[in-house]
C-alpha positions, 0 to 999 in steps of 0.5 A, spaced: 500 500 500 502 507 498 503 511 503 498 517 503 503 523 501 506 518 494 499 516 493 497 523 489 492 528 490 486 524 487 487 517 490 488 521 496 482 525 496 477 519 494 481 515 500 479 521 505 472 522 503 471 515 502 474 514 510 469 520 512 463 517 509 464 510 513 464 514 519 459 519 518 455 516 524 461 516 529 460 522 534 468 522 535 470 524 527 474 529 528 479 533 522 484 530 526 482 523 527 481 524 519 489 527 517 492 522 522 488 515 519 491 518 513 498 520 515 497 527 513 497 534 517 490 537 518 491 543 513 493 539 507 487 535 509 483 542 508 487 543 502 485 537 499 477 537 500 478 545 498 481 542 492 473 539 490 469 544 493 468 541 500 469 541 507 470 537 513 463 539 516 460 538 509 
């Protein structure tokens, strides 16, 4: 498996989206959680879904 800074912006995306889809339901989501699953910072996290128009409360 890449890791996520040698997947590329777009597989990475979809990864984070996917991720945060499955877990819609879990009151303990947070932005923090979300860029440490992905081994990413939480503003390349915002940086990324800025990229397609969203953001992590949306």
């Amino acid at each position: 498996m890449l890791r996520a800074e040698e997947a590329g912006p777009d597989l990475l995306t979809e990864r984070v989206l996917g991720y945060m889809e499955q877990r819609l339901a879990d009151p303990g989501l947070n932005p923090e959680g979300i860029a440490a699953a992905h081994r990413i910072s939480r503003r390349y996290l915002y940086k990324l879904l800025a990229a397609r128009g969203y953001t992590v409360a949306g």
